[in-house]
FIZA-432152 format. One record per residue: x, y, z of N, C-alpha, C, O in turn; residue number from 1. Coordinates in Angstrom, 3 decimals. Layout:
N
        n_u        n_v        n_w       ca_u       ca_v       ca_w        c_u        c_v        c_w        o_u        o_v        o_w   num
          X          Y          Z          X          Y          Z          X          Y          Z          X          Y          Z   NUM
...
END
This chain:
242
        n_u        n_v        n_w       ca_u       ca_v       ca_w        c_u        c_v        c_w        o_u        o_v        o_w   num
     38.269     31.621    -50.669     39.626     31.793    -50.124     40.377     30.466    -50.185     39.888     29.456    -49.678     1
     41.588     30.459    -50.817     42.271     29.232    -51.160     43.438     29.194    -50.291     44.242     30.126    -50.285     2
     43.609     27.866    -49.344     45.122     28.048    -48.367     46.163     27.406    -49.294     45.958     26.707    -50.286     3
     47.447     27.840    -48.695     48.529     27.934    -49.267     49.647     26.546    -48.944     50.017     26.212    -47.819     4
     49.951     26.036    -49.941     50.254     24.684    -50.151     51.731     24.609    -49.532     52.436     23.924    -48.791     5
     51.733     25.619    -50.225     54.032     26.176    -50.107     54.346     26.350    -48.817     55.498     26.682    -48.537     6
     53.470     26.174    -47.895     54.106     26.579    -46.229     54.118     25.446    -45.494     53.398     24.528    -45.886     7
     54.921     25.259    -44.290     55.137     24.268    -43.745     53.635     23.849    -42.696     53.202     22.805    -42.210     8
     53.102     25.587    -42.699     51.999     25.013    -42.007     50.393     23.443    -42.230     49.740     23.679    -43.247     9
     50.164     22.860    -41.882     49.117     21.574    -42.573     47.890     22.635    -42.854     47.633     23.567    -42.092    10
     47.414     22.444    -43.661     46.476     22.925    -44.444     45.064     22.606    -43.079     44.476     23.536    -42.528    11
     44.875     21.595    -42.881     44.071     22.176    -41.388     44.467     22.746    -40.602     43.472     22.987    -39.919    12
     45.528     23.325    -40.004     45.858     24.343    -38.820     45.502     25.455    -39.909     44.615     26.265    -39.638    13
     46.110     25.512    -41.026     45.653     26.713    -41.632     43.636     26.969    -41.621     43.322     28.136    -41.387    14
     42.766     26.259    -41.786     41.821     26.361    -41.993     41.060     26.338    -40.437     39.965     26.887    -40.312    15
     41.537     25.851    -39.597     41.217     26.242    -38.633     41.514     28.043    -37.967     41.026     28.864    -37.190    16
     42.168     27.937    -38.518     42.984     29.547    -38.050     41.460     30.645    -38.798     40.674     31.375    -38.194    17
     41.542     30.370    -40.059     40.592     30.981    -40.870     39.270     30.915    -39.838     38.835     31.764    -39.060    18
     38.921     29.888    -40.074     37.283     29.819    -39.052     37.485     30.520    -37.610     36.413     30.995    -37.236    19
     38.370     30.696    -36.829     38.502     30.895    -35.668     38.520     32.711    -36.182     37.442     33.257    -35.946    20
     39.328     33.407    -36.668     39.359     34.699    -37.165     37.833     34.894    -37.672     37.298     35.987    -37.486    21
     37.238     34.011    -38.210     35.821     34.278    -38.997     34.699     34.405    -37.942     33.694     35.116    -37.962    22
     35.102     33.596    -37.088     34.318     33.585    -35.592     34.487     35.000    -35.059     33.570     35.778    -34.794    23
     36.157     35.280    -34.909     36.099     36.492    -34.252     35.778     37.737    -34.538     35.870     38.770    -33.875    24
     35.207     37.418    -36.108     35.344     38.990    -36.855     33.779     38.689    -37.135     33.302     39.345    -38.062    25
     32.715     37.591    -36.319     31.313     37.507    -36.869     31.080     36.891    -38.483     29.940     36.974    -38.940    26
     31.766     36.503    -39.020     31.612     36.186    -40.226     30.589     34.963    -39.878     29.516     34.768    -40.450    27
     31.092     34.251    -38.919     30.370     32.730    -38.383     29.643     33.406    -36.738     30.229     33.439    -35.657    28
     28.699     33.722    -36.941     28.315     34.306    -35.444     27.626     33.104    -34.616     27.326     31.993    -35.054    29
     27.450     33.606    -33.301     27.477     32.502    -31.970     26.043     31.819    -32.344     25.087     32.593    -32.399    30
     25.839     30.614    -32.573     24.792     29.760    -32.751     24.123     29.539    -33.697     23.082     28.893    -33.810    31
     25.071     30.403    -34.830     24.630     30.107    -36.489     25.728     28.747    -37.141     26.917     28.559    -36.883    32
     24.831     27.974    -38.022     25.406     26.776    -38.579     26.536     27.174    -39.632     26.641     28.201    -40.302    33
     27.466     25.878    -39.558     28.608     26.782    -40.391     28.089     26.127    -41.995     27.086     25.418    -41.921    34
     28.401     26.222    -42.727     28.397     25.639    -44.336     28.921     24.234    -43.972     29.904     24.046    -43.255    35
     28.210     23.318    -44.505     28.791     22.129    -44.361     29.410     21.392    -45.442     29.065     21.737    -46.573    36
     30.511     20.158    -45.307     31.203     20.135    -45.453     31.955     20.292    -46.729     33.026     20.875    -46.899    37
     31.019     19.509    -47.822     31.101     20.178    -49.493     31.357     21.183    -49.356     32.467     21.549    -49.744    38
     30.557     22.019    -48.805     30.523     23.873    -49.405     32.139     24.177    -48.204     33.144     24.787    -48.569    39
     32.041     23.878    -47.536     33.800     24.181    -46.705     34.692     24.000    -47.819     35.556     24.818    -48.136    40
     34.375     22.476    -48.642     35.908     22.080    -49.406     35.933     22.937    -50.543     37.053     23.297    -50.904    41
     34.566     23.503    -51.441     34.230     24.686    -52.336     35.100     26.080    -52.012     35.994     26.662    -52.625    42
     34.437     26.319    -50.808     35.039     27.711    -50.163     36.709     27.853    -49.908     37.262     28.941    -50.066    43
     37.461     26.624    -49.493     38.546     26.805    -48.903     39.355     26.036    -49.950     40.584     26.089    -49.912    44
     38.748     25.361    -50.835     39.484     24.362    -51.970     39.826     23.248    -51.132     40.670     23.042    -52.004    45
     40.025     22.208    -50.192     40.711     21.790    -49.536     39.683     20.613    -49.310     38.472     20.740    -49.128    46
     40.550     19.215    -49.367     39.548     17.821    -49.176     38.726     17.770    -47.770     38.870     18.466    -46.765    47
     37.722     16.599    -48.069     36.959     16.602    -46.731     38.002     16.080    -45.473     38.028     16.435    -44.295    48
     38.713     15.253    -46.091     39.367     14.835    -45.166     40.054     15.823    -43.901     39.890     15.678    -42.690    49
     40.880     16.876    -44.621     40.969     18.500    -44.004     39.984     19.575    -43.212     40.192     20.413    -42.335    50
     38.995     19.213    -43.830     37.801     19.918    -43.209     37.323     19.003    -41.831     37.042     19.327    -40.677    51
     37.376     17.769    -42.518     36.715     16.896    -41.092     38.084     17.278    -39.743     37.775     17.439    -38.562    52
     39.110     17.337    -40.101     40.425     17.189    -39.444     39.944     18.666    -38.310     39.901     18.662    -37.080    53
     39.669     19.696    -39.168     39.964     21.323    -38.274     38.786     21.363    -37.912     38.765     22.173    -36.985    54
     37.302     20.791    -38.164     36.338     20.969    -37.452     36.092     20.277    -36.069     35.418     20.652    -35.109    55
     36.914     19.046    -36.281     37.094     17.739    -34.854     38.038     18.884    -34.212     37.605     19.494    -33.234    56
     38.988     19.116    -34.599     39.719     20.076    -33.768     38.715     21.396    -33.328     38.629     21.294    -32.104    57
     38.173     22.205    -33.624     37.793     23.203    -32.882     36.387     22.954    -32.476     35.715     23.840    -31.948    58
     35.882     21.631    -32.740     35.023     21.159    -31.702     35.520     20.679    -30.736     34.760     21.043    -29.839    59
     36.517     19.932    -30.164     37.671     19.556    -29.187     37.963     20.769    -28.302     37.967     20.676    -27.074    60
     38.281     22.254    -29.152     38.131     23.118    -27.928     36.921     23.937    -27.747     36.828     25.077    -27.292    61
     36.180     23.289    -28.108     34.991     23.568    -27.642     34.645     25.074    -28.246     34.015     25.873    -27.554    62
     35.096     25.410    -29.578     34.464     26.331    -30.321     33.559     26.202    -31.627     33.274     27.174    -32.325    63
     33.318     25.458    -31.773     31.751     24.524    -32.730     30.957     23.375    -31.621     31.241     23.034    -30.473    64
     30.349     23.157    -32.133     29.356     22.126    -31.781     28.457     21.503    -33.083     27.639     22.120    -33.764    65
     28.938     19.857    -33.228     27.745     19.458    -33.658     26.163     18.875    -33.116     25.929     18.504    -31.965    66
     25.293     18.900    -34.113     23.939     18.477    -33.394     23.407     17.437    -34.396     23.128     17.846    -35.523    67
     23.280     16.464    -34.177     23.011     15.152    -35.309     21.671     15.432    -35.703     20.728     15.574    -34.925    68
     21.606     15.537    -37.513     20.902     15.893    -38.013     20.671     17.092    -38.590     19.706     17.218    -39.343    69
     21.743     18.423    -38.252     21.207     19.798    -38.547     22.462     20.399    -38.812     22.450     21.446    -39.460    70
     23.958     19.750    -38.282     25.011     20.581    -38.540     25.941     20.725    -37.847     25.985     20.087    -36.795    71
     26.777     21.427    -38.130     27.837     22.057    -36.775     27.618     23.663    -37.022     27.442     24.405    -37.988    72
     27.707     23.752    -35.888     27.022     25.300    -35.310     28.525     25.876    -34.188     29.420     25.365    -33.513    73
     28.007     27.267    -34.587     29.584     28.169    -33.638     29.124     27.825    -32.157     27.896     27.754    -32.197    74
     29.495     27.624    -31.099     29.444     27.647    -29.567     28.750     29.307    -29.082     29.046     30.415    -29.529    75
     27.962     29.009    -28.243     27.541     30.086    -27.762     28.780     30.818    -26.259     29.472     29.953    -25.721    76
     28.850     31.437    -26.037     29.948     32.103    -24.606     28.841     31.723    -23.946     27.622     31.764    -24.110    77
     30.123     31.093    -22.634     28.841     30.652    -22.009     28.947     31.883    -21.096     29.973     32.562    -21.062    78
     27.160     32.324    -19.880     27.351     33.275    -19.511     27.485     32.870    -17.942     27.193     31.775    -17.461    79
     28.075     34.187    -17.148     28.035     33.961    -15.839     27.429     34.037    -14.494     27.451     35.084    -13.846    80
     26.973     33.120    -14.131     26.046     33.105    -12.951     26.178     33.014    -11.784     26.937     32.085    -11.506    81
     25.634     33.771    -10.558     25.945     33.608     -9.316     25.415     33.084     -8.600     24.516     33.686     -8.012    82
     25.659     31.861     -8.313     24.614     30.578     -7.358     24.176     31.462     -6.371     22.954     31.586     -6.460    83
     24.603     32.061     -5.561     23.932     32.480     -4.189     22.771     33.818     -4.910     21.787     33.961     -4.184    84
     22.769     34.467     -5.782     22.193     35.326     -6.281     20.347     34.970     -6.386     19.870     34.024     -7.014    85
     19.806     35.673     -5.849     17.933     35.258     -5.747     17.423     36.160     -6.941     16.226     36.268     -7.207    86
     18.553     36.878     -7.723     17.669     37.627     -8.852     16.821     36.606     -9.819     17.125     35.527    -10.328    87
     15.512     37.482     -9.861     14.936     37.013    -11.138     15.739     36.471    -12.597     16.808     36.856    -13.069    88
     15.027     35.699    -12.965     15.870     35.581    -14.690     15.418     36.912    -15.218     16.499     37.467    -15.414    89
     14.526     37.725    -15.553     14.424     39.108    -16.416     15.515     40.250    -15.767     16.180     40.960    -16.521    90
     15.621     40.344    -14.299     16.163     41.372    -13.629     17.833     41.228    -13.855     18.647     42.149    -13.928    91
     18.126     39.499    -13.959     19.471     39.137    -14.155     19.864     39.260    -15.511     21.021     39.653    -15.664    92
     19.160     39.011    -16.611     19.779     38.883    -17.955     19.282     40.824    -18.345     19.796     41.366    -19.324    93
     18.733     41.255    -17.847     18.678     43.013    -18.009     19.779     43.184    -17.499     20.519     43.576    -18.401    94
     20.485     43.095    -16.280     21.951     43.048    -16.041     23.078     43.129    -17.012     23.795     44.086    -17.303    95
     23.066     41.747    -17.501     23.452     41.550    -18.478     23.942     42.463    -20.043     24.965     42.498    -20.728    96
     22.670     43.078    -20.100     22.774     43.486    -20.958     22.083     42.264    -22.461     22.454     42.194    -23.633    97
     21.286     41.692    -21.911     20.345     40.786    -22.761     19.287     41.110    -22.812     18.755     41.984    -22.128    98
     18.528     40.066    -24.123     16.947     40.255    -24.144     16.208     38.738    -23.534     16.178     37.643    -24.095    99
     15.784     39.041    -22.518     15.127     37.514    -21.850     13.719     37.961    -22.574     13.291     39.067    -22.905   100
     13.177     36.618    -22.681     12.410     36.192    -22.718     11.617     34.633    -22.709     12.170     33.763    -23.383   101
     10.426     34.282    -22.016      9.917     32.961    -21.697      8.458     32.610    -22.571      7.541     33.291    -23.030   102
      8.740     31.404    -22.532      7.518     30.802    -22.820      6.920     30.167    -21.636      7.829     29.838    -20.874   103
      5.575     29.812    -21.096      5.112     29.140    -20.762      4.493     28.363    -21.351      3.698     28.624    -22.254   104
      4.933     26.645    -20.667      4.396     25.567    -21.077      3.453     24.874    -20.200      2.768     24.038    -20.789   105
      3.252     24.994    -19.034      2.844     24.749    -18.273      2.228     25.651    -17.360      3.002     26.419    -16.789   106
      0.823     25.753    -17.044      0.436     26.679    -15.714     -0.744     25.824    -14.953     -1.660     25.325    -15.608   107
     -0.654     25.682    -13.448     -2.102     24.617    -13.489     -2.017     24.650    -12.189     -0.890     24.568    -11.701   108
     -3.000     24.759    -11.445     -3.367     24.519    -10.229     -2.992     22.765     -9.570     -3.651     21.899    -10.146   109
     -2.325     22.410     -8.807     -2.573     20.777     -8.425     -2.468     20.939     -6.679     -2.254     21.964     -6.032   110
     -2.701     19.533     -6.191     -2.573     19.728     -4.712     -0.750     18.947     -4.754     -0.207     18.158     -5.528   111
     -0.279     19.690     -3.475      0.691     19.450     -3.033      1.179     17.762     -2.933      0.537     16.999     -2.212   112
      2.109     17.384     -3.553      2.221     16.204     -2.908      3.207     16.101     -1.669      3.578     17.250     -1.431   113
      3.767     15.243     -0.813      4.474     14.857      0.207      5.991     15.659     -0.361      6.743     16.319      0.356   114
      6.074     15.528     -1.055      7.547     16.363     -1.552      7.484     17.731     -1.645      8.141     18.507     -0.950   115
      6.564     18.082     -2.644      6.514     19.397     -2.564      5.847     20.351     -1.482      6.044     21.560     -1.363   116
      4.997     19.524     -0.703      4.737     20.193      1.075      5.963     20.189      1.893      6.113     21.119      2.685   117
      6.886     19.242      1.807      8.034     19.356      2.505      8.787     20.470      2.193      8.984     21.336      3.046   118
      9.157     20.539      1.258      9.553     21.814      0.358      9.107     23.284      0.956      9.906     23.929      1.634   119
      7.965     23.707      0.706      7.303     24.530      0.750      6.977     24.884      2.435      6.767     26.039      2.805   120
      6.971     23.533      3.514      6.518     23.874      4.496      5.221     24.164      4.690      4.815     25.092      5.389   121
      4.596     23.443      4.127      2.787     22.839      4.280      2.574     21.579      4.354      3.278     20.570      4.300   122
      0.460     22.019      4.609      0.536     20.476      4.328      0.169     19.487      3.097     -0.690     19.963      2.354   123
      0.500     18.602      2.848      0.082     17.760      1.726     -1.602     17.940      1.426     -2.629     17.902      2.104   124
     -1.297     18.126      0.207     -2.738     18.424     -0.383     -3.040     20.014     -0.348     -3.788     20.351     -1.266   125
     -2.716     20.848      0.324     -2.389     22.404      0.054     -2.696     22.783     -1.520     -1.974     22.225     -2.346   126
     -3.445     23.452     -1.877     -3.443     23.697     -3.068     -1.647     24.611     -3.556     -0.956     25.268     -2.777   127
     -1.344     24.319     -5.055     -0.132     25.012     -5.284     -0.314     25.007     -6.513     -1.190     24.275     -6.971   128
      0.391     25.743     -7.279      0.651     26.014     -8.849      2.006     25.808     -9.127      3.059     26.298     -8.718   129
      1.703     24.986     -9.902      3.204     24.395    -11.014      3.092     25.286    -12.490      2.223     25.337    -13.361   130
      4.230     25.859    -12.337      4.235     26.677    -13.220      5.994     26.193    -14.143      7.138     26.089    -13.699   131
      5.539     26.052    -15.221      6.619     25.311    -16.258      6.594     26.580    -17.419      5.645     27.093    -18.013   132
      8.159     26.867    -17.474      8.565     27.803    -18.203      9.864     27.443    -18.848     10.644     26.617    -18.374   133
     10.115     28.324    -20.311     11.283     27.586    -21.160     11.541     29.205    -21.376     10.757     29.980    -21.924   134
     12.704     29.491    -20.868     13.570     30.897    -20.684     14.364     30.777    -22.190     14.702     29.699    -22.678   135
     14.552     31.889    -22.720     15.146     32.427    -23.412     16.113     33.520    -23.121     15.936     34.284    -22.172   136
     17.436     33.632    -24.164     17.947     34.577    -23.774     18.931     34.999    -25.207     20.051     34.610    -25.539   137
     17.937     35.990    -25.883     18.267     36.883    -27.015     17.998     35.327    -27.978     18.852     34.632    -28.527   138
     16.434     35.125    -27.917     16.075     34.260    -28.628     16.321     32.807    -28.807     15.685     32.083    -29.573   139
     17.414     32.399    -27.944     18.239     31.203    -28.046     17.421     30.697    -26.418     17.229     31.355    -25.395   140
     17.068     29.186    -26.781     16.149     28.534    -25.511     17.345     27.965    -24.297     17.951     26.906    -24.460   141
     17.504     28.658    -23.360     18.214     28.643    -22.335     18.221     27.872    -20.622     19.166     27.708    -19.851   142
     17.093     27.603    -20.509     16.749     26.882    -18.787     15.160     26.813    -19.508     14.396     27.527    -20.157   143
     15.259     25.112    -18.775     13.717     24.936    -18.569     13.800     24.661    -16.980     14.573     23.970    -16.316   144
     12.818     25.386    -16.669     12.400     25.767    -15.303     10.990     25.556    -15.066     10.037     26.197    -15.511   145
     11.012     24.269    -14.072      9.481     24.092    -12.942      9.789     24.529    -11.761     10.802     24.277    -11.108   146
      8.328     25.618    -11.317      8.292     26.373     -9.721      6.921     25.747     -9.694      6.179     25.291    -10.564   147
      6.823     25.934     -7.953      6.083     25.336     -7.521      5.742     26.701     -6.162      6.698     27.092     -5.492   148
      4.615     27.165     -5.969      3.718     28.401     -5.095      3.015     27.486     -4.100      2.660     26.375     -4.496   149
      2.784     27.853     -2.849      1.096     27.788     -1.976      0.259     29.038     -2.717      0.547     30.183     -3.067   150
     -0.881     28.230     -2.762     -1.625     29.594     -3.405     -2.245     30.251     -2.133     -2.434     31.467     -2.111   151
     -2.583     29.400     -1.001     -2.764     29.751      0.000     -2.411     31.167      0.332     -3.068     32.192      0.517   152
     -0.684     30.749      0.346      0.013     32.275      0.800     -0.057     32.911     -0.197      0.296     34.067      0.037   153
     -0.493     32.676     -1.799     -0.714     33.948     -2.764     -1.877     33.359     -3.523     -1.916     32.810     -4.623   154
     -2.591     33.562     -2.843     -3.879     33.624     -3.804     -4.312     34.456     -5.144     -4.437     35.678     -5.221   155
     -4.488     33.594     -6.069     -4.824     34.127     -7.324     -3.607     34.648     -8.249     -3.675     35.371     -9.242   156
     -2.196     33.928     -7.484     -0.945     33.677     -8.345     -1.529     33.091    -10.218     -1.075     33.745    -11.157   157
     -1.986     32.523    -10.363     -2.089     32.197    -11.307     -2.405     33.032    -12.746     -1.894     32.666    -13.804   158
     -3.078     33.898    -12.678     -3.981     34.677    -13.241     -2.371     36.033    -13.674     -1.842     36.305    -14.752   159
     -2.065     36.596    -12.098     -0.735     37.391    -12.337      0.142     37.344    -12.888      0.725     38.355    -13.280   160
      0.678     35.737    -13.186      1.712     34.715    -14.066      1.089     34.938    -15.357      1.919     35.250    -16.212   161
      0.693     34.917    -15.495      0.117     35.234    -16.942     -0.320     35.898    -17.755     -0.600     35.707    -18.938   162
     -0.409     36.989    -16.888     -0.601     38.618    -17.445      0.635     39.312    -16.938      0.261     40.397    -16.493   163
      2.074     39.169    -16.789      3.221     40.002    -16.367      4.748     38.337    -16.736      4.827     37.146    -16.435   164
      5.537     39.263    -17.442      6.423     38.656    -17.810      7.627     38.605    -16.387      8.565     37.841    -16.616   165
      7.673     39.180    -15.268      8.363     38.621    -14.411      7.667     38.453    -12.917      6.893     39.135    -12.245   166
      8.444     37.007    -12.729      7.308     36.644    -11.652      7.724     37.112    -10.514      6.832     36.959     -9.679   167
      8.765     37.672    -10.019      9.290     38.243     -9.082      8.942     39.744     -8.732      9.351     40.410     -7.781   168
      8.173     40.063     -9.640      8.153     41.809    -10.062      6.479     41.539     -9.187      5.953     42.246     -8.328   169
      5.943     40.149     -9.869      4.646     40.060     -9.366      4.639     40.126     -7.945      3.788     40.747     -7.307   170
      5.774     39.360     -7.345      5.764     38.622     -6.139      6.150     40.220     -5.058      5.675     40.289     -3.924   171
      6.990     41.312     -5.598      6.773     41.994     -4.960      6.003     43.467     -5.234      6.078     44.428     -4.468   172
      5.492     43.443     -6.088      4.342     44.831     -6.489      2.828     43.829     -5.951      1.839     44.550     -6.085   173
      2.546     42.796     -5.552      1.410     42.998     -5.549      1.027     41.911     -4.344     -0.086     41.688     -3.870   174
      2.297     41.313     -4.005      2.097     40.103     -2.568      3.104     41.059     -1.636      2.946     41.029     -0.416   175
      3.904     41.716     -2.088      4.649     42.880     -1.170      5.751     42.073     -0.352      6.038     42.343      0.815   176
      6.347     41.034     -1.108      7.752     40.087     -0.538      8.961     40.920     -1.058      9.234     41.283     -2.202   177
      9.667     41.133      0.250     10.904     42.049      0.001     11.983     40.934     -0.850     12.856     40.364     -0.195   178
     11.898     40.775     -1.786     12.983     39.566     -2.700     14.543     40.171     -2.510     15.508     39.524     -2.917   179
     14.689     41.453     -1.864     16.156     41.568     -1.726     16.439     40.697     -0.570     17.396     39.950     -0.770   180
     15.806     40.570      0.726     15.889     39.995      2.275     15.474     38.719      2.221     15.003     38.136      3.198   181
     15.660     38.058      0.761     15.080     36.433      0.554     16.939     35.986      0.518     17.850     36.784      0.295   182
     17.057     34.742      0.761     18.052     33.702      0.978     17.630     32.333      0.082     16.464     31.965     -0.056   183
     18.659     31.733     -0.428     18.251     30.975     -1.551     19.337     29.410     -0.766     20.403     29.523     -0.160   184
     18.586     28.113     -1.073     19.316     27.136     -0.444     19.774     25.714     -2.175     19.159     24.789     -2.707   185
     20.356     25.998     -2.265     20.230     24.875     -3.808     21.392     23.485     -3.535     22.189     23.102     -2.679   186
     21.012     23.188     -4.506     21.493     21.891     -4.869     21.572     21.495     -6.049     20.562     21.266     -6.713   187
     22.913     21.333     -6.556     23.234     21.118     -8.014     23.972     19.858     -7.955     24.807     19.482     -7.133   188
     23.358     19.114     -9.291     24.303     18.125     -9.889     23.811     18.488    -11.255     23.080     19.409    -11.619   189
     24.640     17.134    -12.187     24.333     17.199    -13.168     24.254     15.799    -13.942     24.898     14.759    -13.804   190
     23.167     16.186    -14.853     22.456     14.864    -15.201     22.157     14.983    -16.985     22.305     15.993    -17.673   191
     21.821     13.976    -17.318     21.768     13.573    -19.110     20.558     14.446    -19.383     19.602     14.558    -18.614   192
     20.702     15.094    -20.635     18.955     15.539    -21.031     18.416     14.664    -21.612     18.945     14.090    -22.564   193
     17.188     14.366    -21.133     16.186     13.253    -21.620     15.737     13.863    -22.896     16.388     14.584    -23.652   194
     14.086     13.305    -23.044     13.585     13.498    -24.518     13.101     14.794    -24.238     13.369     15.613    -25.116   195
     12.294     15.330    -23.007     12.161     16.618    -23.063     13.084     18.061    -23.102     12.814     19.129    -23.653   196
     14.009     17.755    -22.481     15.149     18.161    -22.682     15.447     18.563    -23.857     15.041     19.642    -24.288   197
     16.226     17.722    -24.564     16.782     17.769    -25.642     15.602     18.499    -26.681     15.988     19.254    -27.573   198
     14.241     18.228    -26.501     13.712     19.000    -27.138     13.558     20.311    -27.403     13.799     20.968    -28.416   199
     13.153     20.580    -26.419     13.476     22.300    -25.720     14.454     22.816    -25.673     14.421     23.872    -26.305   200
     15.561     22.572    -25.132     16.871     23.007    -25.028     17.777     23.092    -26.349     18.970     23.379    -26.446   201
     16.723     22.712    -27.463     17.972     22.659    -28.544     19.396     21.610    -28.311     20.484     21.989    -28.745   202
     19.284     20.525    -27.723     20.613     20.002    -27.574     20.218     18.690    -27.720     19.047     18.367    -27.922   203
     21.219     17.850    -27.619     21.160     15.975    -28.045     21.146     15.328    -27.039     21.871     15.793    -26.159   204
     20.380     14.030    -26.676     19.650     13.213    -26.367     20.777     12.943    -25.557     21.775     12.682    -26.229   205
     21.002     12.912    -23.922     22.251     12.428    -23.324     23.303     13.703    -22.989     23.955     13.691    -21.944   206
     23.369     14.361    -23.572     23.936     15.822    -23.145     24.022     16.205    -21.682     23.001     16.100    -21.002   207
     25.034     16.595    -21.193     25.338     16.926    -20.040     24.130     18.128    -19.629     23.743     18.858    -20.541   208
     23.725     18.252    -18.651     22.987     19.429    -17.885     23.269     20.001    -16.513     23.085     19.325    -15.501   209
     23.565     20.829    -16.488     23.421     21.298    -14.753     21.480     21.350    -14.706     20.607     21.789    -15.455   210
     21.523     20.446    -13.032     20.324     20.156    -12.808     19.945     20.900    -10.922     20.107     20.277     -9.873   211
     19.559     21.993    -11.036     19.669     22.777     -9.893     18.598     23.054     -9.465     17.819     23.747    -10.119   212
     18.191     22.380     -7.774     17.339     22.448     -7.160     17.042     23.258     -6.479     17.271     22.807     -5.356   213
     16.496     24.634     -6.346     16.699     25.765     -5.643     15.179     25.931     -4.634     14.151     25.765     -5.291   214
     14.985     26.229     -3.175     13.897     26.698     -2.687     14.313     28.577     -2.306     15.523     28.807     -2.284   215
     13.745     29.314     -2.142     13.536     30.439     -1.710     13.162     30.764     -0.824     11.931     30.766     -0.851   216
     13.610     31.124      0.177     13.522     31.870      1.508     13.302     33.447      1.991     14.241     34.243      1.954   217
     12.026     33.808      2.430     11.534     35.378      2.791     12.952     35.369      4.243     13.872     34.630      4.593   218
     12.312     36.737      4.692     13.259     37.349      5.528     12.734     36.243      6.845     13.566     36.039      7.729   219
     11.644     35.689      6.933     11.379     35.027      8.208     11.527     33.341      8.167     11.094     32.541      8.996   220
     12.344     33.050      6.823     12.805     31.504      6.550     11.104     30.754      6.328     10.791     29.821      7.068   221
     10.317     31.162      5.486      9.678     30.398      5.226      9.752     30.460      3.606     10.123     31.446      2.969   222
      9.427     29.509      3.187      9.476     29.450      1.465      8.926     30.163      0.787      7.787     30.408      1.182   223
      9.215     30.641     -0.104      8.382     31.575     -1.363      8.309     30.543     -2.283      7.136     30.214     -2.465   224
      9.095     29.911     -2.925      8.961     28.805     -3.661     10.021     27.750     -4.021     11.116     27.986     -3.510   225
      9.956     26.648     -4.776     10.548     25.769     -4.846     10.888     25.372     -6.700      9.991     25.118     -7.504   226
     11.924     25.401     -6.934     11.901     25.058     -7.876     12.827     24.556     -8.335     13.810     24.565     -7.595   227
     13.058     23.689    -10.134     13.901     22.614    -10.649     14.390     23.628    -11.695     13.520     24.403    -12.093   228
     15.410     23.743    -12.125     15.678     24.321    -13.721     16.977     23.392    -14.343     17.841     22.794    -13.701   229
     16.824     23.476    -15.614     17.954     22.172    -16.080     18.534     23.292    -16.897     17.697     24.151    -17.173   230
     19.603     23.485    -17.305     20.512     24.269    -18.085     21.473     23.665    -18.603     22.125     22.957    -17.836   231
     22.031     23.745    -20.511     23.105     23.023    -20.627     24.399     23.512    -20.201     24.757     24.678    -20.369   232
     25.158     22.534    -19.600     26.899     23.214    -19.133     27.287     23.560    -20.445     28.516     23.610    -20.395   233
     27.051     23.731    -21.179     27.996     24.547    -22.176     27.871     25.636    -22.348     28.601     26.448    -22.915   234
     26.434     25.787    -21.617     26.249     27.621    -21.939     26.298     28.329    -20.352     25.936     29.495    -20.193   235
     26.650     27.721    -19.533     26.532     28.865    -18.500     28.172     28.636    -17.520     28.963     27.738    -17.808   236
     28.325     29.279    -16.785     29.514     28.959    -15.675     29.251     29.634    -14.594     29.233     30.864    -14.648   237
     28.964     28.865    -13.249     28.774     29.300    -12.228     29.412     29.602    -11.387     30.342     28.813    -11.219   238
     29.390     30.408    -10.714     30.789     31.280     -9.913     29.961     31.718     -8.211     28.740     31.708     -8.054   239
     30.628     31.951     -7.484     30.798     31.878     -6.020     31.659     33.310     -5.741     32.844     33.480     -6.027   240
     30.822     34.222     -5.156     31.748     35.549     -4.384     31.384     34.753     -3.311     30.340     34.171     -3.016   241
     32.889     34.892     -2.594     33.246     34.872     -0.965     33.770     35.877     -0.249     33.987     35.731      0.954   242
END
């Protein structure tokens, strides 16, 4: 497709227009790499200089993204989340209308330290399971998430985590915790993704993250669990019913 010289419009607003329609019609779908930049000036006839011009621009509004080393890629929508909400990640992205799915990277028995007994409301040295998981959502790596259990209060958590893809489903078919009458207390900022990060998350070294500290509360205010999840702000937006 060749843009048109004879109009007053600049040949990058024109080529931006194109990619943005190509976006909207799937031609360029959400988190696929676009042709880079040779094959742009091939496709559209038009110098790099033009191409570099409309891609800085619709990375500016935040509809591409580059990733050093691999490309510029379409922006994913980011999706919407409800901080006060205690749903599971499987029960929430079924909501949705998504396909979740996790990896575990981590599963392991350790004793409690002074932080995470505070947390939890035990005592230090309490046996607990750290359980490290990298969420997906319709294949694309979405929250890395560390929880932290008393095994005390669920004995033989470990074993259940690992034979059942939601841990909440575990927590009430077989420990019998009403997770609707749970209350959730968090704490968000946001912080750079380190090297693990950026690994997992698909994103670059320094990248903004929402970094959200959440514990879980049964109907009688004692903890169910404690946990960290890092998510990039570009893919989610968190929202508040009052």
């Amino acid at each position: 497709m060749k843009l048109n010289n004879s109009i007053s419009t600049p040949l990058y607003d024109q080529l931006k227009q194109i990619i943005k329609d190509s976006i909207l019609q799937e031609i360029y779908k959400q988190g696929e790499r676009l042709p880079n930049e040779t094959e742009l000036c091939e496709i559209y006839g038009v110098s790099r200089i033009t191409v570099r011009r409309a891609i800085q621009d619709l990375t500016d509004e935040g509809l591409l993204e580059r990733k050093q080393g691999k490309g510029t890629f379409v922006m994913r929508s980011k999706i919407a989340r409800e901080l006060v909400s205690v749903d599971g990640f499987t029960d929430f992205n079924k909501q949705l209308g998504k396909n979740p799915s996790k990896q575990i990277l981590v599963c392991e028995e350790l004793k409690a330290t002074p932080k995470i007994a505070e947390s939890l409301h035990i005592a230090v040295n309490t046996p607990v399971l750290r359980l490290v998981r990298l969420m997906f959502i319709d294949d694309y790596p979405f929250t890395l998430d560390e929880t932290h259990y008393s095994l005390e209060r669920f004995p033989n958590l470990t074993s259940h985590f690992l034979q059942n893809s939601s841990t909440y489903e575990v927590l009430k078919k077989i420990y019998n915790v009403d997770m609707n009458a749970c209350t959730t207390h968090k704490v968000i900022t946001v912080v750079p993704a380190g090297k693990l990060e950026a690994e997992h998350l698909d994103c670059e070294l320094g990248e903004t993250l929402f970094n959200i500290d959440k514990t879980v509360y049964d109907e009688n205010k004692v903890p169910i669990h404690t946990s960290n999840f890092k998510t990039r702000t570009q893919l989610i937006a968190l929202t508040i019913t009052t």
